[in-house]
C-alpha positions as CSV (number, residue, x, y, z in Angstrom):
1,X,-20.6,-5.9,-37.5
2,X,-21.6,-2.5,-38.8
3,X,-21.0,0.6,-36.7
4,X,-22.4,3.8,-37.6
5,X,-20.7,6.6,-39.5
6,X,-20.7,9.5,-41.8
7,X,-20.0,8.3,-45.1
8,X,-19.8,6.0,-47.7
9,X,-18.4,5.3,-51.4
10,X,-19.9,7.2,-54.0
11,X,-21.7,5.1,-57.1
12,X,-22.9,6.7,-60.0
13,X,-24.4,4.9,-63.6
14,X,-23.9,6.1,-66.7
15,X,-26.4,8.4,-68.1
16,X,-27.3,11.2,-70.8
17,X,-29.4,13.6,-69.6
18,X,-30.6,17.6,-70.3
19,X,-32.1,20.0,-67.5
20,X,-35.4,21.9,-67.0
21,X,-35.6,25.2,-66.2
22,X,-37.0,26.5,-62.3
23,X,-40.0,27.9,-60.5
24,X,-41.0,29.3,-57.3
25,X,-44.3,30.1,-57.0
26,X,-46.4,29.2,-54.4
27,X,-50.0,28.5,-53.6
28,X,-51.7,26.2,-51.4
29,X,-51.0,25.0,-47.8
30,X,-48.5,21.7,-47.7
31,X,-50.4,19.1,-45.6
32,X,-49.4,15.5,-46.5
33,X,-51.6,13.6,-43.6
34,X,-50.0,10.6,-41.9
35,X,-46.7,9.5,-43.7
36,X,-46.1,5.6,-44.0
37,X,-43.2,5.8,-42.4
38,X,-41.4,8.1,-39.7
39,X,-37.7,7.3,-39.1
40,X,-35.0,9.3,-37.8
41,X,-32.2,9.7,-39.5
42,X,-28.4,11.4,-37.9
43,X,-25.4,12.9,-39.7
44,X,-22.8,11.7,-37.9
45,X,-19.4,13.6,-38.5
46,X,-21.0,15.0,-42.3
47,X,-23.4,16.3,-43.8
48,X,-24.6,12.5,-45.1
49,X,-28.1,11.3,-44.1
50,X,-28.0,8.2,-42.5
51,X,-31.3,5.8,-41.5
52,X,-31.2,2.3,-40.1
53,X,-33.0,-0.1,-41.8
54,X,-33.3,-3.9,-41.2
55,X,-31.8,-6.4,-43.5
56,X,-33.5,-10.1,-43.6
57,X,-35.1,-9.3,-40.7
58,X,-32.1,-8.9,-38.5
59,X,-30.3,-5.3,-37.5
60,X,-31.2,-2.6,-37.4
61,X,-28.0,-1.7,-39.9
62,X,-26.7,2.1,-40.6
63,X,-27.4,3.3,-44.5
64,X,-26.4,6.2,-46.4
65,X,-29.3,7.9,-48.2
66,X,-27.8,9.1,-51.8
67,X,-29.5,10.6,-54.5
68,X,-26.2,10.4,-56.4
69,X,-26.6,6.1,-56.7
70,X,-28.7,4.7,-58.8
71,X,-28.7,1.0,-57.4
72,X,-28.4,0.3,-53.7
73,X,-25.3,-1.9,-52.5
74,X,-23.9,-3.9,-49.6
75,X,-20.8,-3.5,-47.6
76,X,-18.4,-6.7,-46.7
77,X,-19.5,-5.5,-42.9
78,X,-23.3,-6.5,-43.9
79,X,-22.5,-9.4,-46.3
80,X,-20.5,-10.8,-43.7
81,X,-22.6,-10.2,-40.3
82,X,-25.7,-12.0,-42.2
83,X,-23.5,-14.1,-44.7
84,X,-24.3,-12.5,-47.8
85,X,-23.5,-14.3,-50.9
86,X,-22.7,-12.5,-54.2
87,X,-24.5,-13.4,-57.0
88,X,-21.5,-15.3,-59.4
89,X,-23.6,-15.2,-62.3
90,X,-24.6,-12.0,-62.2
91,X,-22.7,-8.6,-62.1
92,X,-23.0,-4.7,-63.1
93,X,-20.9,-1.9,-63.9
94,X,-20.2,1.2,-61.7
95,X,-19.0,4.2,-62.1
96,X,-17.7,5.7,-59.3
97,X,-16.3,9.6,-58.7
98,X,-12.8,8.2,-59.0
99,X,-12.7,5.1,-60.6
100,X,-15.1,2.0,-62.3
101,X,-15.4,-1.7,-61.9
102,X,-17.3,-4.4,-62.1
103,X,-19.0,-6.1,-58.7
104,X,-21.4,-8.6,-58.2
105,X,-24.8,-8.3,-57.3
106,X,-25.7,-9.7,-53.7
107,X,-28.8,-12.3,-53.0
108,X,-31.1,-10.1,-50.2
109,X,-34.5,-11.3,-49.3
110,X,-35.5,-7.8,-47.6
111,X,-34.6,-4.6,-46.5
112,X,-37.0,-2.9,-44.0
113,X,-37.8,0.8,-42.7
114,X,-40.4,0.6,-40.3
115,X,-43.7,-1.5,-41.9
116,X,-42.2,-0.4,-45.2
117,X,-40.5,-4.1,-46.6
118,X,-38.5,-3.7,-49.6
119,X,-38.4,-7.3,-51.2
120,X,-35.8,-8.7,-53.4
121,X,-34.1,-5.8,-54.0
122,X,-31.2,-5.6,-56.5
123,X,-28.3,-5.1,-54.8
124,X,-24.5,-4.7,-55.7
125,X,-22.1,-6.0,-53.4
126,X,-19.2,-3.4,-53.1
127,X,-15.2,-4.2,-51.5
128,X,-15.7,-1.0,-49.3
129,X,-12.3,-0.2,-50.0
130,X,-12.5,3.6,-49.1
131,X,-11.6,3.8,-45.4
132,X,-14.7,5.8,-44.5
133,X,-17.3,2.9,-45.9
134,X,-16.5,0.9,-42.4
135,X,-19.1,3.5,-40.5
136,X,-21.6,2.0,-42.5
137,X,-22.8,-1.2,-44.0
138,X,-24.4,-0.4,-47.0
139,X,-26.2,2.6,-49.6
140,X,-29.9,3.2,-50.3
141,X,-30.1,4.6,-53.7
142,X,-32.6,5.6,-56.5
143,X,-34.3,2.8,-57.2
144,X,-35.0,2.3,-52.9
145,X,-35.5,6.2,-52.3
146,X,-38.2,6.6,-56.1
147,X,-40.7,4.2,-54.5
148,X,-42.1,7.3,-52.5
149,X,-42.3,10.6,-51.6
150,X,-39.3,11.7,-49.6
151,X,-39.8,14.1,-46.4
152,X,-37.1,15.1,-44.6
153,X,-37.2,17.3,-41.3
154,X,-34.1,19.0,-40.3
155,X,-36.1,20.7,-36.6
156,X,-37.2,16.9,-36.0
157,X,-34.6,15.1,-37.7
158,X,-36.9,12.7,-38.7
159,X,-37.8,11.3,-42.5
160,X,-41.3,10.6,-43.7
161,X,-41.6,8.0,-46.3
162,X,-45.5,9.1,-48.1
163,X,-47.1,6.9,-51.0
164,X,-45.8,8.7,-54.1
165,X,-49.3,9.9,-55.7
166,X,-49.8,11.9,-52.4
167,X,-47.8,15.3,-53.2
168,X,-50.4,16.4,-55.8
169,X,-50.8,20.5,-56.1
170,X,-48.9,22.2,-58.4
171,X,-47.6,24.7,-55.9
172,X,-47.3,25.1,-52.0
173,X,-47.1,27.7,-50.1
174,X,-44.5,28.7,-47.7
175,X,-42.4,26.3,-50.1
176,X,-40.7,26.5,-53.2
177,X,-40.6,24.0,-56.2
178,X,-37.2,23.5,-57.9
179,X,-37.7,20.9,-61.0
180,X,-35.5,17.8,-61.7
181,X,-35.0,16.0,-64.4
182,X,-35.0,12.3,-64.1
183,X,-32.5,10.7,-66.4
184,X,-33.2,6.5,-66.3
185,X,-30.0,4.7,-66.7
186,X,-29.5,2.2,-70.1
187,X,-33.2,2.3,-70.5
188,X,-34.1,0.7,-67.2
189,X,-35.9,1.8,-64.2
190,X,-33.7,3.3,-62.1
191,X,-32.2,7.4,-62.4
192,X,-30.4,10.1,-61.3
193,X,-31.8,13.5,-60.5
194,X,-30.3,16.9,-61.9
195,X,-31.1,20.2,-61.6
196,X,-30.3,24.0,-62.8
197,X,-27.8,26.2,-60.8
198,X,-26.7,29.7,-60.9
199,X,-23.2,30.4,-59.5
200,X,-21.6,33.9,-59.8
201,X,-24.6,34.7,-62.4
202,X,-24.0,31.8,-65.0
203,X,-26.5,28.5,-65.5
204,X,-24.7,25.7,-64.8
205,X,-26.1,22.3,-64.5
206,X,-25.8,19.9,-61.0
207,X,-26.2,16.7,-60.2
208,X,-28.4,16.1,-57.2
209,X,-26.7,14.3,-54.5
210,X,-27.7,13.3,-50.9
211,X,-24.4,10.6,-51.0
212,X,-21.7,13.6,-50.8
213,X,-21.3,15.6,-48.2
214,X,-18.9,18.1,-50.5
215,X,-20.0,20.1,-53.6
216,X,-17.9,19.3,-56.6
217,X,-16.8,21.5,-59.6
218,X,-15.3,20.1,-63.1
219,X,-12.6,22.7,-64.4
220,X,-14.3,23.6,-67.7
221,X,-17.0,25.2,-64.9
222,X,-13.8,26.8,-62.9
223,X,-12.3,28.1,-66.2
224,X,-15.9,29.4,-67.1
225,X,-17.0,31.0,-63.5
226,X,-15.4,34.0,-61.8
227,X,-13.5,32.2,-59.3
228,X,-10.1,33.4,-58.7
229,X,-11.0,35.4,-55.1
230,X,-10.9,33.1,-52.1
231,X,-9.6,29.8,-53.9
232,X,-6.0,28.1,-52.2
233,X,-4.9,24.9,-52.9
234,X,-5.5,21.8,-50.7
235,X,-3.7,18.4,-49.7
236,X,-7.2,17.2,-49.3
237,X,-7.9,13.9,-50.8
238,X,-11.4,12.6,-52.1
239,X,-12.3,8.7,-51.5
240,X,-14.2,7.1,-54.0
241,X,-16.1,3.5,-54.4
242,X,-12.5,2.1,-55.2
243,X,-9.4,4.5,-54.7
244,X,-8.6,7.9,-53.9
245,X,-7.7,11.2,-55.8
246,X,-6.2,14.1,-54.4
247,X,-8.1,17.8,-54.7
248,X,-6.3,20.2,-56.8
249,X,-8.3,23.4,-55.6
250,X,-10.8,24.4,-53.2
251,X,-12.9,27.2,-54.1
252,X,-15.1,29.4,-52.1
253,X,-18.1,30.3,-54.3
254,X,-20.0,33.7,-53.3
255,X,-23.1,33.2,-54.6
256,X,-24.8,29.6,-55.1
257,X,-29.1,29.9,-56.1
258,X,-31.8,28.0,-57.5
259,X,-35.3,28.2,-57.9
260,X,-34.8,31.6,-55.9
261,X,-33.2,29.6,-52.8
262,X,-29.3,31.7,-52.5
263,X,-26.5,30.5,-50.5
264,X,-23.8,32.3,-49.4
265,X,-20.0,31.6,-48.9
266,X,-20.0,27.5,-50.3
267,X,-16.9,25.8,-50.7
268,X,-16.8,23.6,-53.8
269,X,-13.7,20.9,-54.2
270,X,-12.0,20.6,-58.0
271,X,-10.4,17.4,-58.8
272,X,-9.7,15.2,-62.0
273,X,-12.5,12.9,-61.4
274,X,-13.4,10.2,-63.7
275,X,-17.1,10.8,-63.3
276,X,-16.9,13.8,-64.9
277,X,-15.7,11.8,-68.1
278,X,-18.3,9.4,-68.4
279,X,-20.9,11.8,-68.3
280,X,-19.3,13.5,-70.8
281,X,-18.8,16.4,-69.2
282,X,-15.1,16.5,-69.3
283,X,-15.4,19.9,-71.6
284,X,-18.9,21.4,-70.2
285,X,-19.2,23.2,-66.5
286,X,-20.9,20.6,-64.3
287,X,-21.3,21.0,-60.2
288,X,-22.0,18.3,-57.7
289,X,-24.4,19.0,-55.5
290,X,-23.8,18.0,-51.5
291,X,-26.1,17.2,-49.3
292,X,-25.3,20.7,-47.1
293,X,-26.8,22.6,-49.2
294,X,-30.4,21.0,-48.7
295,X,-30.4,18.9,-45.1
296,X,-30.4,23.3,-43.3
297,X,-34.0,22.9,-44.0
298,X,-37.0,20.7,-44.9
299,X,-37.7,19.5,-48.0
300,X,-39.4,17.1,-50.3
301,X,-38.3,14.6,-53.0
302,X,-41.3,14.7,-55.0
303,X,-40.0,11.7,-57.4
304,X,-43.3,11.3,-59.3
305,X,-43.4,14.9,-60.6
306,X,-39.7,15.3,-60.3
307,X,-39.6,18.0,-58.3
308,X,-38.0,19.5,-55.2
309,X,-40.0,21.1,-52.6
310,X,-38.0,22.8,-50.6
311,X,-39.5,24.9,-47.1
312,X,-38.9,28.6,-47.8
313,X,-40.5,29.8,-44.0
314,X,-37.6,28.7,-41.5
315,X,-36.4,30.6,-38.7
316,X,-32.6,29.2,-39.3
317,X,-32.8,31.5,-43.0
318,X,-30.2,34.3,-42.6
319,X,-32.0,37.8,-44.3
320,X,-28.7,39.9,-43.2
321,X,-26.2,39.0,-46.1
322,X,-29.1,40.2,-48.5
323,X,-31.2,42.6,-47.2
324,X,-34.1,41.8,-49.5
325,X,-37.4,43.6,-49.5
326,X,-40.7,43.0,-48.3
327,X,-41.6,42.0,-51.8
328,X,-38.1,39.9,-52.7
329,X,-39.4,36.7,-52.6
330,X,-35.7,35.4,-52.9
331,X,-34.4,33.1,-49.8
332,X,-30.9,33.6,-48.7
333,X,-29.2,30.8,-47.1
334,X,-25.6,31.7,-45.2
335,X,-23.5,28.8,-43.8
């Protein structure tokens, strides 16, 4: 049976996408009334948020949250506690960080969070051959995780599921709004979520995701960035859907913002990854974005206006690296 864990394999579609550009002003009061749902969720040795959820009515079972998949999947742990069986007829393509294949899609009647009952959902069934996919028994993607809007509480370490029309106002205040831009995958429903970063001064464009509890860097982005202080080589190796690649380089990054949000001191991982490729980003700078750099503080996936809302008034915000003024309206983050 499933035990809980930290992390999961990484699953990734194929997409085309371009980015929008970031605000941060703020306005009215965020008050989102009674959520639909109110789960906790736990980190275990990551940064990876993890919920359980009920499958067919039995569990509860241990899923990853991840922005960074655009169709949930199954574990053999799951598919064999409640005798899963893969669809034979009908299979998809995924592109992994390291690697692709082809795996069927799994026959689920439900998957439940509280009263929220996900039926029929359109699962792939994955070998879990990445050592760490054993700590849990399956991933709740985009197509789960766009049905509402997304609240997460790092005080109460709780998540709030909220019907998607209910996060309304332009602005908030005491929070600020960092757009997204929702690319749908071979003209179906489901997406992945990217935004616009700024690392050592230079734009440079990152993919959203929860699933990874590392950020990423392509080389075109090292080779473009100022990055030669603090980086040393690593025997560090990076587990994807199906196999493994070492890291060539980590790399302590000075200055990581967005949206006016800055983080200090973030180590980012460079490695020959396939997924870099099939974006086509094997000659632009492109950054995977961890779930560290969001779970320090609340925030809001805001999937109908493709938006982040990230809380800007949290006592864990460290002022000292910065010293901003009065006036800065700038948020600086240190780990």
């Amino acid at each position: 049976m499933c035990t809980p864990g930290n992390s999961g394999p990484k699953l990734i579609f194929l997409m085309l996408f371009s980015f929008l550009s970031a605000c941060a002003t703020n306005s009215q009061v965020l008050d989102l009334g009674e959520p639909l749902v109110v789960t906790p969720y736990y980190t275990g040795d990551g940064d990876r948020i993890i919920v359980n959820a009920h499958v067919n009515d039995q569990g509860p079972y241990p899923f990853l949250l991840d922005t960074g998949a655009s169709i949930s999947s199954s574990f053999p742990s799951l598919s064999a506690d409640l005798n899963l069986r893969p669809k034979s007829d009908q299979s998809v393509v995924i592109h992994g960080l390291v690697a692709s294949g082809r795996f069927p899609l799994v026959d689920v009647a439900s998957i439940r969070i509280g009263n929220q009952n996900w039926e029929n959902p359109r699962m792939v069934s994955l070998p879990g051959a990445a050592a760490s996919s054993t700590k849990i028994c399956g991933i709740l993607g985009i197509d789960f995780l766009q049905r509402y809007a997304v609240g997460f509480s790092a005080g109460e370490r709780v998540i709030r599921l909220y019907s998607p029309e209910i996060v309304s106002a332009d602005y908030y205040k005491g929070w600020t709004s960092i757009p997204l831009q929702r690319v749908t995958i071979d003209k179906g429903t489901a997406a992945l979520y990217f935004l616009n970063m700024k690392i050592g001064g230079h734009n440079v464009h990152a993919l959203f995701d929860l699933g990874a509890d590392l950020n990423m860097i392509n080389w075109p982005a090292v080779y473009a960035l100022p990055l030669t202080a603090g980086d040393r080589r690593t025997r560090a190796m990076i587990s994807g859907a199906f196999k493994k690649t070492r890291v060539q380089a980590l790399f302590t990054i000075e200055e990581v913002s967005t949206s006016g949000i800055h983080w200090r001191n973030e180590e980012f991982l460079a490695a020959d990854l396939e997924i870099f490729e099939v974006l086509n980003y094997e000659g632009t700078p492109l950054v995977i974005i961890g779930s560290g750099l969001f779970n320090q503080r609340d925030f809001v996936i805001d999937f109908a206006r493709n938006r982040l809302l990230v809380k800007t008034s949290m006592k864990e915000i460290d002022h000292s690296n910065a010293e901003p003024n009065e006036q800065d309206a700038d948020i600086w983050i240190a780990p």
